[in-house]
C-alpha positions in Angstrom: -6.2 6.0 34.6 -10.1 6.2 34.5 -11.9 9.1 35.1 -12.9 8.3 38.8 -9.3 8.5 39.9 -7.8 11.1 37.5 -7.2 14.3 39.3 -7.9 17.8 38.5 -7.0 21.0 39.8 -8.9 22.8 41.6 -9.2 27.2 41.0 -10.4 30.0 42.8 -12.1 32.9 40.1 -8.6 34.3 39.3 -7.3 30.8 38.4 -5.0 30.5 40.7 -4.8 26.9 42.2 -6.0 25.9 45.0 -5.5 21.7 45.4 -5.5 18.5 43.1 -8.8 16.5 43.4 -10.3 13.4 42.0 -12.3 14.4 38.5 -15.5 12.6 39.4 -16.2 14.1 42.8 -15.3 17.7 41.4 -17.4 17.2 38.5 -19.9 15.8 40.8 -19.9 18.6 43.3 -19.6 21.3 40.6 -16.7 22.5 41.9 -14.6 25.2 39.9 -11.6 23.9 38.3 -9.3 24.6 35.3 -9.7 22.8 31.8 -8.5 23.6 28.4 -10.3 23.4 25.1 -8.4 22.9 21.6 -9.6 24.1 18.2 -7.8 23.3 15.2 -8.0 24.3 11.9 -7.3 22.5 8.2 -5.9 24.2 5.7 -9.4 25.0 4.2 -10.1 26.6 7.3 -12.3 24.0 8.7 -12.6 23.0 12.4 -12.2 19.8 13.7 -14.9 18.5 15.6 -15.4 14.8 17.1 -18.5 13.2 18.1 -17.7 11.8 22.1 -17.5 8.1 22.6 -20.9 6.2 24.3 -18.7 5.2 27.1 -17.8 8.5 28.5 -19.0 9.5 31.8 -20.7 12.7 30.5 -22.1 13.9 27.5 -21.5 10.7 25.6 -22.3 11.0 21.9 -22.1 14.6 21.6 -19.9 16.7 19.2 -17.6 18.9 20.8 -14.6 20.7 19.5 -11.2 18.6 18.5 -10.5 17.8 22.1 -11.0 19.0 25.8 -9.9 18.4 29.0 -8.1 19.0 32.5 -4.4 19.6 33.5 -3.1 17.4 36.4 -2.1 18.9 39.7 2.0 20.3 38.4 1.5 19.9 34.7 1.5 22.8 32.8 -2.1 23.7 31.1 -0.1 23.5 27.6 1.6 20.4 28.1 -1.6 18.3 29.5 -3.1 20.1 26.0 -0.6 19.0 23.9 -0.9 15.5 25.5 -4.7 14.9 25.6 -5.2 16.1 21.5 -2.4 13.4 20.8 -4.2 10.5 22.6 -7.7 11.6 21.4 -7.0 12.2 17.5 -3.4 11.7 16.9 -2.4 14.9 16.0 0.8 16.5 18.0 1.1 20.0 17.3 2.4 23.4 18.7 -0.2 24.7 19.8 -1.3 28.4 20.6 -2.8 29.7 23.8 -5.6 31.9 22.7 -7.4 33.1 25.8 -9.4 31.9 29.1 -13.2 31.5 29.5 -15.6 30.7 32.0 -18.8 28.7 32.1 -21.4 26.7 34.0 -23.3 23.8 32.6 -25.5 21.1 34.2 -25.1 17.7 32.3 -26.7 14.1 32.0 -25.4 11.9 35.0 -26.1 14.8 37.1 -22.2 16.2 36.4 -22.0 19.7 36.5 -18.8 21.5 34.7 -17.5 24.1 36.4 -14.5 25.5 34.8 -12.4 28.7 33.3 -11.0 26.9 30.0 -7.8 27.9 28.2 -8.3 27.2 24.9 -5.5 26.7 22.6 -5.5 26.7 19.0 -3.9 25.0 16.1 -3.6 24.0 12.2 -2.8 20.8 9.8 -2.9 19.5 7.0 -3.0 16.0 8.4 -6.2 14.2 9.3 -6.4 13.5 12.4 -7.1 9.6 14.1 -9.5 8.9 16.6 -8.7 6.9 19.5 -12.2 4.7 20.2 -12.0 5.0 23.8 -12.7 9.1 23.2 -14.1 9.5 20.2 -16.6 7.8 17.8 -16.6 10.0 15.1 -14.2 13.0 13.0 -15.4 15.8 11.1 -14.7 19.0 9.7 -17.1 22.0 9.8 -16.9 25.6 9.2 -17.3 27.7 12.3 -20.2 29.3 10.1 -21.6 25.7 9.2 -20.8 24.8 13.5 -22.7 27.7 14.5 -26.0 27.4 12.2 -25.6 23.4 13.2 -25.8 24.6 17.0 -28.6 26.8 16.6 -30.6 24.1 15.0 -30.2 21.0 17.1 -28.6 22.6 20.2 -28.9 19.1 22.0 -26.5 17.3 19.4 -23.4 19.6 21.3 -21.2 19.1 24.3 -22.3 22.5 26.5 -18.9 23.8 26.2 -18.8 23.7 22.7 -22.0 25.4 22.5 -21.0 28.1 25.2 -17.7 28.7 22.5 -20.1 28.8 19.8 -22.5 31.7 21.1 -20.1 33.2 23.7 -16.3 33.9 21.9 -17.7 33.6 17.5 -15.1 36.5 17.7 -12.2 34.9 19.2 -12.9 32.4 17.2 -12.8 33.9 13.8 -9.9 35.8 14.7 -7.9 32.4 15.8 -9.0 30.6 12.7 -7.3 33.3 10.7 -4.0 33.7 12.8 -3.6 29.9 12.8 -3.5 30.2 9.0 -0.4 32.9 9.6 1.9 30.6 11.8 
């Protein structure tokens, strides 16, 4: 389905959902909506991070974390997770609901992201395989490294990853370790 058709649910602050709606118009519009974020872990400790593919419709060539997306209207925020990481890099995992967060960004192709993100967590020992239509390129990275990275060359980052960066280095630490655990 391309992204001018895809739907997306729409939220109100709490999360709770309101309607379905097409991706493009909400992202458009800046309407608020629900999304989910995944960060995975190697063995190592490293986070996966992929560089997006020229052809999508926002933020094209940037590096974001592993994968990102949105649920569609009646699929569960974990499933549509589980799904998305698996057609972006190949990897199917469990993966671990971590916590919700909430951002604004104004992008290129005047698209605004308006979301409260679930992000969800995971580790392998596999290496992942990009699917070219998503991704151009795979890397691993320390959150240390990712951070220091950001800070430098800010522009070189999908906004979300940048708002996980500086907003949640916490959460993220903490994840990192208790992915190591499972």
């Amino acid at each position: 389905m391309s992204d001018e058709f895809e739907q997306v649910i729409l939220v109100d602050e709490a999360d709770e959902a309101l309607e379905g709606g097409d991706k493009w118009r909400i992202h458009q519009d800046g309407l608020l909506h629900r999304a989910f974020s995944i960060f995975i872990f190697n063995e190592a400790g490293d986070c996966l991070i992929q560089q997006r593919a020229p052809g999508k419709y926002h933020s094209a060539g940037k590096w974001a974390n592993a994968c990102c997306g949105h649920p569609r209207p009646g699929e569960p925020t974990g499933a549509a997770a589980v799904r998305r990481l698996e057609e972006e890099v190949g990897l199917r995992l469990n993966l671990t609901f971590g916590f919700k967060s909430r951002y604004v960004a104004y992008l290129d192709n005047d698209m605004i992201e308006n979301e409260i993100p679930h992000l969800y967590f995971g580790r392998t020992p596999a290496e992942p395989v990009a699917n070219p239509d998503e991704v151009q390129a795979l890397r691993w990275v320390s959150l240390e490294a990712l951070a220091e990275e950001i800070s430098q060359s800010p522009e070189q980052f999908a906004a979300w990853l940048r708002h996980y960066v500086e907003a949640h280095p916490s959460e993220l630490a903490d994840w990192r370790v208790q992915t190591a655990r499972v």
